[in-house]
N, CA, C and O of each residue as an XYZ file, in Angstrom:
748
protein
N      21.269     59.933   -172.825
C      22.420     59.652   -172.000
C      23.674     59.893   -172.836
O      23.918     59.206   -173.829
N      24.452     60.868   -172.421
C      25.803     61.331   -172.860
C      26.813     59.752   -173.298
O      26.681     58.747   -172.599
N      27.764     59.769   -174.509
C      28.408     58.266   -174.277
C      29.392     58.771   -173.344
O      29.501     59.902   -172.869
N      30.439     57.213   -173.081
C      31.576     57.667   -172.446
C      32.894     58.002   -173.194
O      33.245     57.764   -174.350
N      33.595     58.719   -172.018
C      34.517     59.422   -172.833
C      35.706     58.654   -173.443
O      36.354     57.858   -172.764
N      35.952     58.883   -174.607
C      37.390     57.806   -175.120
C      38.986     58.111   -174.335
O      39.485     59.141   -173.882
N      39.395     56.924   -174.414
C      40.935     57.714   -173.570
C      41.607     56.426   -175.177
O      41.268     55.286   -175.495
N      42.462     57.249   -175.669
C      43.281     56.348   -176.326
C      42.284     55.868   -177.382
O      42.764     54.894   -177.961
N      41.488     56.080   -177.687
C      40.473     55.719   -178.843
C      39.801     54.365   -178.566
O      39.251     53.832   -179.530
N      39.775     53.787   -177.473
C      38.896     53.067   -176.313
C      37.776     53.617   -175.459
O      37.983     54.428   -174.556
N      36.347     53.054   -175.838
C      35.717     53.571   -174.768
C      36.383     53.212   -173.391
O      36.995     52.196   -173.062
N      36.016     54.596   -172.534
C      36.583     54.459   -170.802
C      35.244     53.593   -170.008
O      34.280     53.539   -170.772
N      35.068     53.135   -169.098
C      34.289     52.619   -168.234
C      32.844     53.814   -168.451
O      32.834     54.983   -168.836
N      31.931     53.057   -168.088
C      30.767     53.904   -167.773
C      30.011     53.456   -166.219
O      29.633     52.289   -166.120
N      29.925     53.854   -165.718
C      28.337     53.528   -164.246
C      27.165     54.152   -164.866
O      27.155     55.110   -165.639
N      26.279     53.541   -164.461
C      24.823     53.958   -164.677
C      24.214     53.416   -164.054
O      24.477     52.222   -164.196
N      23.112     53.646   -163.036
C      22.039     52.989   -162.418
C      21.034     52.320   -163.301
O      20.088     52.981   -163.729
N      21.146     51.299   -163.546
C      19.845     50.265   -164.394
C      19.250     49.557   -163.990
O      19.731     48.972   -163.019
N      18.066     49.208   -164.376
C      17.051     47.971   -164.167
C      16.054     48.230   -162.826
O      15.610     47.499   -161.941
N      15.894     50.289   -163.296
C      15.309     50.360   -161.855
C      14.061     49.837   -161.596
O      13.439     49.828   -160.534
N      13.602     49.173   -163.244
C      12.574     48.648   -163.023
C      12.175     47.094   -163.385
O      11.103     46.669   -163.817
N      13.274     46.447   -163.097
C      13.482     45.053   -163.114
C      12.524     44.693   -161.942
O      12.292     45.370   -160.940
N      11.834     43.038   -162.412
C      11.678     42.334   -161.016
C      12.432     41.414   -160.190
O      12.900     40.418   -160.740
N      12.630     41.607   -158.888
C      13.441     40.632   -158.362
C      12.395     39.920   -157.502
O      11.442     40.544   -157.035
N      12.606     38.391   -157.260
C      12.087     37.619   -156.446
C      13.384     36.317   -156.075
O      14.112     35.611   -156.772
N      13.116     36.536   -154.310
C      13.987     36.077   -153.733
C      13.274     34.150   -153.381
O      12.583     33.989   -152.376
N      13.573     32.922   -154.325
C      12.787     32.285   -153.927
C      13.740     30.894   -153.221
O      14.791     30.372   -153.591
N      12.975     30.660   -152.253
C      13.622     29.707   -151.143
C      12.738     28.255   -151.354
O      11.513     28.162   -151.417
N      13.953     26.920   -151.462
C      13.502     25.763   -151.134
C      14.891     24.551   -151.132
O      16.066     24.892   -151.271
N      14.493     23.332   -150.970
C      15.770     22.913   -151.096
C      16.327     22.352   -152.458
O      15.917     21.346   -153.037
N      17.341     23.195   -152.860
C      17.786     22.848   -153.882
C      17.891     21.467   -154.815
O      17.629     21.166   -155.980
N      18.509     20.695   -153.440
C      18.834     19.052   -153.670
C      17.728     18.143   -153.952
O      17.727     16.941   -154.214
N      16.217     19.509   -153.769
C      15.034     18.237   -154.071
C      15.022     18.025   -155.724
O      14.299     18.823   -156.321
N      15.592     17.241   -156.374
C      14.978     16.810   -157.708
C      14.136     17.180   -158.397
O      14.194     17.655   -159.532
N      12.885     16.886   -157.425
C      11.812     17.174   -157.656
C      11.179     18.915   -157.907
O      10.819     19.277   -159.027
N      11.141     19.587   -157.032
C      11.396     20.786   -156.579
C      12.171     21.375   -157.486
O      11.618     22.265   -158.133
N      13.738     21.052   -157.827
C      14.146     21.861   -158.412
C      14.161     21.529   -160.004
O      14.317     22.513   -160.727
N      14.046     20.505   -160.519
C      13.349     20.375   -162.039
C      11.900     21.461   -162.387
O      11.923     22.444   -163.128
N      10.947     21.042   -161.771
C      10.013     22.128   -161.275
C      10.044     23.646   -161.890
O       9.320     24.229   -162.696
N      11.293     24.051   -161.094
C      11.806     25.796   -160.775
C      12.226     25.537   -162.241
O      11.682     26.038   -163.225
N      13.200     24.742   -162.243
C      13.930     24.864   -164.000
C      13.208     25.178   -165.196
O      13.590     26.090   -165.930
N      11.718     24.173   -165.563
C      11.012     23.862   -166.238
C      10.227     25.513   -166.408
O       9.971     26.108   -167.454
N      10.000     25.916   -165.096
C       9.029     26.823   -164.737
C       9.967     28.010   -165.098
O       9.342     28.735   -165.873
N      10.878     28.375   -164.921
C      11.542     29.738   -165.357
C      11.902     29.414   -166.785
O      11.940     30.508   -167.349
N      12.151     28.583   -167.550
C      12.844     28.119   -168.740
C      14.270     28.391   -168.608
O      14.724     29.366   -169.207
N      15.158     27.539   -167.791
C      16.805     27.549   -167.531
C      16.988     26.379   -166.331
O      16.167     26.007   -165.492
N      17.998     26.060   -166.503
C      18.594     25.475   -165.965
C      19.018     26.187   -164.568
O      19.208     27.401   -164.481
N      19.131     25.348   -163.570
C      19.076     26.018   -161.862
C      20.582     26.477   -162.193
O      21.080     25.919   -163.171
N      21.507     27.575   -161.398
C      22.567     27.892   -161.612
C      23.420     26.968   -160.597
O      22.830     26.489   -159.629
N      24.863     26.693   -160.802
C      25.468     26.254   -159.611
C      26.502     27.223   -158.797
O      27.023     28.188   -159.356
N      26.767     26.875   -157.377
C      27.279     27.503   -156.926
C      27.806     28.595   -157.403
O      28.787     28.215   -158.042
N      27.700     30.142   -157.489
C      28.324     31.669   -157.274
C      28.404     31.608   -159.073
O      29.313     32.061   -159.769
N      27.213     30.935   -159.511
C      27.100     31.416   -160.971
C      25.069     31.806   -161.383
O      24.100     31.743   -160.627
N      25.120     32.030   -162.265
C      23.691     32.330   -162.604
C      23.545     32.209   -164.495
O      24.346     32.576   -165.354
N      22.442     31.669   -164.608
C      21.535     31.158   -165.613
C      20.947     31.779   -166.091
O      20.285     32.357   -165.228
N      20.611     32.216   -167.307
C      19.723     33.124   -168.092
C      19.142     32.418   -169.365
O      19.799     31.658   -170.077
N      17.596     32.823   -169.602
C      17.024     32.175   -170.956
C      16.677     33.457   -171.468
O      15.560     33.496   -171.984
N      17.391     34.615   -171.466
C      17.513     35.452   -172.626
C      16.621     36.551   -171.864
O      16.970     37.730   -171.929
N      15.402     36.156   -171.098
C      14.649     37.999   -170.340
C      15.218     37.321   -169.007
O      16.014     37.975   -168.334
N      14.834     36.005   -168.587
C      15.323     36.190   -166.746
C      16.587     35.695   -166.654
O      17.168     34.949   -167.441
N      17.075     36.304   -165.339
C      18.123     35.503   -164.774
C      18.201     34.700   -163.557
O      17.506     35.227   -162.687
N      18.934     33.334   -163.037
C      18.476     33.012   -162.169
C      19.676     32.702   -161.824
O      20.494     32.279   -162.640
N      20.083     32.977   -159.829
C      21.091     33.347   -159.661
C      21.299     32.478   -158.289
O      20.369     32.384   -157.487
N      22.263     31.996   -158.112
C      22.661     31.265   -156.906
C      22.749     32.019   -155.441
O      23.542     32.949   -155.297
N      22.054     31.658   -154.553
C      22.330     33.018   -153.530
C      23.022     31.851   -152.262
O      24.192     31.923   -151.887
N      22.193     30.994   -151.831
C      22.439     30.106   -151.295
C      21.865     28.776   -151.245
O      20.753     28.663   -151.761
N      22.449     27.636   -150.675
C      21.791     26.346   -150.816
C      20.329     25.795   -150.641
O      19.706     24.743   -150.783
N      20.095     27.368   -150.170
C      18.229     27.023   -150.229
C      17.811     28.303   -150.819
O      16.913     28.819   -150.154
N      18.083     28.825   -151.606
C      17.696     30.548   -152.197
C      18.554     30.458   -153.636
O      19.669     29.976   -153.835
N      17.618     31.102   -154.567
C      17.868     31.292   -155.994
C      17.313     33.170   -155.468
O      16.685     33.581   -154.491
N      17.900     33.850   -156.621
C      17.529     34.850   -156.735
C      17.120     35.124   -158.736
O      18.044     35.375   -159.510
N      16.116     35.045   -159.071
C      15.283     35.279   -159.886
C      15.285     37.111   -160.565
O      15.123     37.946   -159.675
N      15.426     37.585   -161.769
C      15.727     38.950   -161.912
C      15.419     38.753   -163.220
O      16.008     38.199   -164.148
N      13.882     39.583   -163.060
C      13.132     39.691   -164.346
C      12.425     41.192   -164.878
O      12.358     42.245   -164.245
N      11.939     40.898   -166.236
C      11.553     42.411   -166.477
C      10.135     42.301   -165.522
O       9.447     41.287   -165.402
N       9.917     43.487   -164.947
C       8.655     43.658   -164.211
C       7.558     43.578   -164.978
O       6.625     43.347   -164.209
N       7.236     43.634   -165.887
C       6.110     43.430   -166.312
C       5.236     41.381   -166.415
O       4.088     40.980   -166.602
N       6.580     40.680   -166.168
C       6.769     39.735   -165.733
C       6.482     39.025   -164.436
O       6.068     37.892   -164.194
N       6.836     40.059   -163.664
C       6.670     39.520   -162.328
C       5.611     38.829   -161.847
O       5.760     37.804   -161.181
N       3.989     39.538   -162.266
C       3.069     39.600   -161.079
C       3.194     37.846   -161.715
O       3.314     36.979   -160.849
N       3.167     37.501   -162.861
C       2.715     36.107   -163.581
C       3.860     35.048   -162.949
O       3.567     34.049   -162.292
N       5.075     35.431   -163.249
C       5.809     34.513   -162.611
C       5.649     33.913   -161.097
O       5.533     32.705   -160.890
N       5.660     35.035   -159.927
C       4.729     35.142   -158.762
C       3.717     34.199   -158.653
O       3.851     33.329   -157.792
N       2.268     34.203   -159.688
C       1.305     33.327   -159.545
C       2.378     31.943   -160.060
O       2.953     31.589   -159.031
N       2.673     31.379   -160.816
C       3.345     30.264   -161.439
C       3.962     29.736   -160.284
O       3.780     28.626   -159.784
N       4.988     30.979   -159.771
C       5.540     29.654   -158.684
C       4.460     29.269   -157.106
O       4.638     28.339   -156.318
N       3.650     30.069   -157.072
C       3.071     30.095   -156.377
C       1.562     28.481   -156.539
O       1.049     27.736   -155.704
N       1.426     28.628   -157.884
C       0.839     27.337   -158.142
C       1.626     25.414   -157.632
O       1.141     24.313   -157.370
N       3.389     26.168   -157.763
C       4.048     25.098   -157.477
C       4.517     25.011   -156.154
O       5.239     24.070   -155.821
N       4.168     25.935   -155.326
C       4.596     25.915   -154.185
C       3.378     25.283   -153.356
O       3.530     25.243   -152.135
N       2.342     24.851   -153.826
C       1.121     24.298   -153.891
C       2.111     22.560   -153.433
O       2.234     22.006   -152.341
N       2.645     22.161   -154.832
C       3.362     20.610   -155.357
C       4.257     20.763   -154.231
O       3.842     20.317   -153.161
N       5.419     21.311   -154.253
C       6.635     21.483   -153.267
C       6.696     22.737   -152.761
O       6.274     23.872   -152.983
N       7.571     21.952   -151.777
C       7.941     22.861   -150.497
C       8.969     24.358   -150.879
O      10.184     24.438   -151.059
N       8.011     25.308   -150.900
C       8.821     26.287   -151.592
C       8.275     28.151   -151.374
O       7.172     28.522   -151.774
N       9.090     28.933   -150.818
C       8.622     30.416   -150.783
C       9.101     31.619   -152.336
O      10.150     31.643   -152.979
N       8.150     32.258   -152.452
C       8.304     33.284   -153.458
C       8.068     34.658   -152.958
O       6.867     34.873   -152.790
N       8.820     35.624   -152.677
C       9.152     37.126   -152.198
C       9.471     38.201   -152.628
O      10.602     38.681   -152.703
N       8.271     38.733   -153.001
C       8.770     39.782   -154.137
C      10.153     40.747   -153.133
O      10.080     41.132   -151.966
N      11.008     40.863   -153.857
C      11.821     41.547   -153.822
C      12.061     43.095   -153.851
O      12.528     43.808   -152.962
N      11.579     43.459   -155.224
C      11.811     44.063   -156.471
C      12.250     45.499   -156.071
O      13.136     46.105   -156.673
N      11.278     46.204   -154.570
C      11.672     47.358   -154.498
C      12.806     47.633   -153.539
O      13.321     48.737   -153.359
N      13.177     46.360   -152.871
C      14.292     46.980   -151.569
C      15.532     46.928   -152.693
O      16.482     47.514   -152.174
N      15.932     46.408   -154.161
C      17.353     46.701   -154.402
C      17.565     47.647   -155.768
O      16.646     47.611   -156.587
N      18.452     48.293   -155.991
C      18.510     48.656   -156.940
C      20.007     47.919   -157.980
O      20.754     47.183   -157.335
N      20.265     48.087   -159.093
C      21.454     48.059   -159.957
C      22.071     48.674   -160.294
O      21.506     49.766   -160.359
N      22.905     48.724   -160.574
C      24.285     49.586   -160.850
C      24.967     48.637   -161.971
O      25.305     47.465   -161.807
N      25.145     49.762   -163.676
C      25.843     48.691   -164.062
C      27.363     49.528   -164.537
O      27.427     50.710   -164.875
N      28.223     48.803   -164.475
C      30.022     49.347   -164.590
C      30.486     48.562   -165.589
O      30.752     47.371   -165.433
N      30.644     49.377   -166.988
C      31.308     48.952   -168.081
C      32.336     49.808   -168.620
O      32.543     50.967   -168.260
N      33.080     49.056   -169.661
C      34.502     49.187   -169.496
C      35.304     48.605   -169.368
O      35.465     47.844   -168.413
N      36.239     48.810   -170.493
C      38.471     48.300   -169.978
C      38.514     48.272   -168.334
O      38.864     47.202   -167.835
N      38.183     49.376   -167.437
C      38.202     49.153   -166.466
C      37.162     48.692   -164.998
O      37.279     48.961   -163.802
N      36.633     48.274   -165.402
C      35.326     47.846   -164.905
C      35.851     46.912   -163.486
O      35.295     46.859   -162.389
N      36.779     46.402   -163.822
C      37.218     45.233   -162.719
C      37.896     45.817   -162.027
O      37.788     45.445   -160.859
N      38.874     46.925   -162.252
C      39.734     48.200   -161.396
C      38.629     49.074   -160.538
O      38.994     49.407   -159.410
N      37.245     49.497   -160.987
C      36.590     50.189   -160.429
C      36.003     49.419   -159.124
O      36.313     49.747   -157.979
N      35.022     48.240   -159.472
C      34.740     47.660   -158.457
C      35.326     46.912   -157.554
O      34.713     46.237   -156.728
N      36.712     46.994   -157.667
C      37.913     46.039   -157.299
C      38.027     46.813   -156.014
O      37.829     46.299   -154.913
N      38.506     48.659   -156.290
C      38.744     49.261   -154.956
C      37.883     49.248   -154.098
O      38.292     49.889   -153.130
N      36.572     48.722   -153.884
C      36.252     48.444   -152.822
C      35.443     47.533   -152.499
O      34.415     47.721   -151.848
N      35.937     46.190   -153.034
C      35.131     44.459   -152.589
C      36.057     43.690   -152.665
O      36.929     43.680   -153.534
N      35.915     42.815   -151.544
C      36.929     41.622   -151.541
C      37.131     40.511   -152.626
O      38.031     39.672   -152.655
N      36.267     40.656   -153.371
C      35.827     39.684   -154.630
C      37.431     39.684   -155.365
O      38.322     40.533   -155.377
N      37.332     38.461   -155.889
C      38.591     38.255   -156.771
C      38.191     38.535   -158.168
O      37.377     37.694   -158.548
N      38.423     39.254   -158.899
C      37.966     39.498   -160.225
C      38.505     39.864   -161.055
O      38.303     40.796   -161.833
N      39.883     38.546   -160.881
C      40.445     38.590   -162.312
C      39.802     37.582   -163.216
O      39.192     36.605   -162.782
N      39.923     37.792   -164.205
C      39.058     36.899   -165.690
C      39.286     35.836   -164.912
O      38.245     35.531   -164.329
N      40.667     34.757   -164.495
C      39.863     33.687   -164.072
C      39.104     33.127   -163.301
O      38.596     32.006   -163.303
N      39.039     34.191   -162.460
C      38.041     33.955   -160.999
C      36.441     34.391   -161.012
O      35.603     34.036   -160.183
N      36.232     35.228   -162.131
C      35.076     36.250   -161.963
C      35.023     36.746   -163.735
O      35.455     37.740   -164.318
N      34.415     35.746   -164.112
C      34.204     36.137   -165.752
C      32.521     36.147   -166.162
O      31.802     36.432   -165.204
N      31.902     35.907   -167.290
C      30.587     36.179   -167.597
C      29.965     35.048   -167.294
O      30.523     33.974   -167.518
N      28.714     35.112   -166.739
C      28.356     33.855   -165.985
C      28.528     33.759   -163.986
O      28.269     32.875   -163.170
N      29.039     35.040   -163.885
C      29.903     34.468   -162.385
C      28.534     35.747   -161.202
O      28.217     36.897   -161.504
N      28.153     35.109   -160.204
C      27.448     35.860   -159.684
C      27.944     35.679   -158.109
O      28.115     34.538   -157.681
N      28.115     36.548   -157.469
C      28.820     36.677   -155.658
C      27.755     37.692   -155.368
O      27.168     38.589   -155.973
N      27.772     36.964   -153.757
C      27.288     38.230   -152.702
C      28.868     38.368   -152.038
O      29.708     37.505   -151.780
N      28.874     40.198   -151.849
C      30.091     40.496   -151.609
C      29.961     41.777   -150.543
O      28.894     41.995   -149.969
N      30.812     42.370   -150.392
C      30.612     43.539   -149.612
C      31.279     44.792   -150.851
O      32.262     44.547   -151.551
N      30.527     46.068   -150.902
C      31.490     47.207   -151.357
C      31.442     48.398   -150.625
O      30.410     48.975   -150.283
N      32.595     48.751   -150.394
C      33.101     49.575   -149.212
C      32.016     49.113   -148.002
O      32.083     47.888   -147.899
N      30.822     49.808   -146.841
C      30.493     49.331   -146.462
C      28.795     48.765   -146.178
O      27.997     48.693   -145.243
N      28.856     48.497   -147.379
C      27.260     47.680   -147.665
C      27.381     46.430   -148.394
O      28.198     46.064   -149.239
N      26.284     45.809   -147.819
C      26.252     44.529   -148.876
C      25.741     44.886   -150.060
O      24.978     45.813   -150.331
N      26.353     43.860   -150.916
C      26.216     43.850   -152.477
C      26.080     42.568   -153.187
O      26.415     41.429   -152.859
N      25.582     42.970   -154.103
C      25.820     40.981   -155.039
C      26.251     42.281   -156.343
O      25.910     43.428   -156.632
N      27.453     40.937   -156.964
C      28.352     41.387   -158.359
C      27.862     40.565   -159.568
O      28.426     39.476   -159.454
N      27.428     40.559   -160.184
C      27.701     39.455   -161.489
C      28.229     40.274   -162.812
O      28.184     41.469   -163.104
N      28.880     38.823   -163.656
C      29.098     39.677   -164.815
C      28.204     38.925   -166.040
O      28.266     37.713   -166.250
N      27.152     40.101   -167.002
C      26.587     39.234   -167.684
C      27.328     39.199   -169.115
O      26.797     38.661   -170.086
N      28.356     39.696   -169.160
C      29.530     40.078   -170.543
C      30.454     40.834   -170.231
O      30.227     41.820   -169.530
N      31.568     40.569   -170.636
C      32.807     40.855   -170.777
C      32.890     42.366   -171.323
O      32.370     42.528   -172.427
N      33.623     43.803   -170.552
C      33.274     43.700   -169.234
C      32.478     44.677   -168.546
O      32.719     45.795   -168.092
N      31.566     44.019   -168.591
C      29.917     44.576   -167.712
C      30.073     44.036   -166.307
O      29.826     42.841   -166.145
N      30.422     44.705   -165.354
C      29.947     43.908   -164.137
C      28.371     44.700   -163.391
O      28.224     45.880   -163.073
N      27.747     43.990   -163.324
C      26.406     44.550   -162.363
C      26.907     44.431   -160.842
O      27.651     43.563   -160.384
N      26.287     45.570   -160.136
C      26.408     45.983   -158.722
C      24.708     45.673   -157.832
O      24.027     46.678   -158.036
N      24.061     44.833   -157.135
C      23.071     45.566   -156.790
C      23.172     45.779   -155.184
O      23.853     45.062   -154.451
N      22.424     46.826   -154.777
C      22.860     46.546   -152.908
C      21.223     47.153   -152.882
O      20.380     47.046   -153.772
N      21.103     47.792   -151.602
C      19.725     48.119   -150.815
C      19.384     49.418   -151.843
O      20.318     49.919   -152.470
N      18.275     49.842   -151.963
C      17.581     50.785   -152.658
C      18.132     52.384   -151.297
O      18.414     53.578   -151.397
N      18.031     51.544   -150.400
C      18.230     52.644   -149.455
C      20.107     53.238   -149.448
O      20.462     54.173   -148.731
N      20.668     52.801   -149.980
C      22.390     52.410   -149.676
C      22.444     52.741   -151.290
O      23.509     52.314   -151.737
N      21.721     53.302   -152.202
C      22.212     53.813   -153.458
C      22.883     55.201   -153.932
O      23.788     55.279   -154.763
N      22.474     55.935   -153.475
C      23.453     57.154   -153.163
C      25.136     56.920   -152.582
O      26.084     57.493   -153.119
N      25.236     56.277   -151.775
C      26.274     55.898   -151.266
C      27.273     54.855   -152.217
O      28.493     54.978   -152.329
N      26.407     53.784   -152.876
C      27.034     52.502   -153.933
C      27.724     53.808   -154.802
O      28.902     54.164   -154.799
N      26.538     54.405   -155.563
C      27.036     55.235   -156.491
C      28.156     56.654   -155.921
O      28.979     57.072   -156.734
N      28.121     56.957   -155.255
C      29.449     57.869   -154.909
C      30.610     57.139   -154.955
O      31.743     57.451   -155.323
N      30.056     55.903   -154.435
C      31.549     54.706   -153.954
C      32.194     54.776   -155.767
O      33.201     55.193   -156.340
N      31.100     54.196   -156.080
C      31.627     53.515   -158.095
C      32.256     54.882   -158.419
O      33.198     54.773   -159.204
N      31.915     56.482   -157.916
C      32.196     57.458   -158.802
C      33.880     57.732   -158.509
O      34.596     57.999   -159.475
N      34.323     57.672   -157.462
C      35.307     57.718   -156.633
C      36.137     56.606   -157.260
O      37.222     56.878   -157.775
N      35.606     55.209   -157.232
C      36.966     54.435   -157.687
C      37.074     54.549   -159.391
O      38.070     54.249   -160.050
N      35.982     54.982   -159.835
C      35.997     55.741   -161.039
C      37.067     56.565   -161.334
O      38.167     56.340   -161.838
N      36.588     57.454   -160.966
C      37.699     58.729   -160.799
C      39.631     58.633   -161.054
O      40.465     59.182   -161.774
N      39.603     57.402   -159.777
C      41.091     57.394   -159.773
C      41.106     55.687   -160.724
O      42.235     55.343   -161.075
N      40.341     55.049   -160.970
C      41.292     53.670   -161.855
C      41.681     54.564   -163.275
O      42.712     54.195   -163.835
N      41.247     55.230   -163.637
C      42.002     55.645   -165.095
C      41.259     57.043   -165.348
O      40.172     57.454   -164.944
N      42.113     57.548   -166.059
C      41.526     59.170   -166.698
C      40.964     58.876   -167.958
O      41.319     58.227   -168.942
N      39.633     59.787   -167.521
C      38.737     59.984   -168.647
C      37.544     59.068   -168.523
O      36.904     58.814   -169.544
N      37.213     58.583   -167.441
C      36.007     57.326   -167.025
C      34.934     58.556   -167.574
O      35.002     59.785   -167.624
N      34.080     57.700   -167.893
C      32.370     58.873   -167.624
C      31.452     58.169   -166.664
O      31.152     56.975   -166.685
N      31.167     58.832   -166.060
C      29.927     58.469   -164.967
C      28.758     59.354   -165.036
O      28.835     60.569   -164.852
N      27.812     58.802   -165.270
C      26.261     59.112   -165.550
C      25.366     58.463   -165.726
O      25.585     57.255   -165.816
N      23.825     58.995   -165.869
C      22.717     58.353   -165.467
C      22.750     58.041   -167.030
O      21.867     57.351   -167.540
């Protein structure tokens, strides 16, 4: 993979499609159970995330989607085991596990301008104090759904439908293009 190009003796932003082979599992229960969610904690090794943030113990991440849904994002070779695990606890509590993994893909946008690129087309607020490392949203970009997080300063991840990736990525190349001269975009 080519690096990106310098403007001013700064790397410029990069896009790249990553983690096409991450696992995702979408898992549903109620958060507020104690019980239940100590459980999930113990069982992924992290702490549950709170509201429009997400948790990591260094390979998974675990991500706030809604008040009854975590979204889970691991290396695949991981998956099938994690899968059985929660599936042993969904045995104890009230709880669903869904592999995910092939309906989304990632997109990751790094760079000085990283927050200019994905800015032109999501409603997300993402200035440093609204949207810093740690921060995970479901959002819209241009017109598909998306979830944003940032896992470092400034990396923001993109993921939307596996089917809607051609399109994410034209979108990123385009606001690419015009937030600053000299971006590189590539695989």
């Amino acid at each position: 993979m080519p690096d990106p190009v310098s403007v001013g003796g700064a790397k410029a932003a990069h896009i790249s499609r990553a983690r096409e082979d991450c696992g995702m599992i979408a898992l549903r229960f109620d958060l507020l159970d104690e019980e239940a969610a100590g459980a999930v904690s113990k069982l992924l090794g992290a702490e549950l995330p709170e509201r429009g943030r997400f948790e990591s113990n260094g390979e998974a991440m675990i991500a706030w989607m809604a008040p009854d849904e975590l979204l889970v994002i691991l290396p695949f070779p991981d998956l099938e085991e994690c899968l059985a695990s929660i599936a042993k606890l969904g045995r104890e509590a009230l709880l669903s596990a869904t592999d995910v993994s092939d309906m989304r893909i990632v997109f990751e946008v790094s760079g000085p301008c990283s927050r200019d690129v994905v800015a032109k087309g999501s409603p997300l607020d993402l200035s440093s104090g609204a949207f810093g490392p740690g921060s995970f949203r479901r959002t819209r970009l241009g017109q598909v759904a998306a979830m944003a997080w940032m896992p470092e300063e400034p990396t923001i991840c993109i993921a939307c439908r596996r089917s809607e990736a051609d399109y994410v990525e034209k979108f990123l190349e385009v606001g690419a293009s015009s937030a600053a001269p000299g971006f590189y975009v590539g695989g």
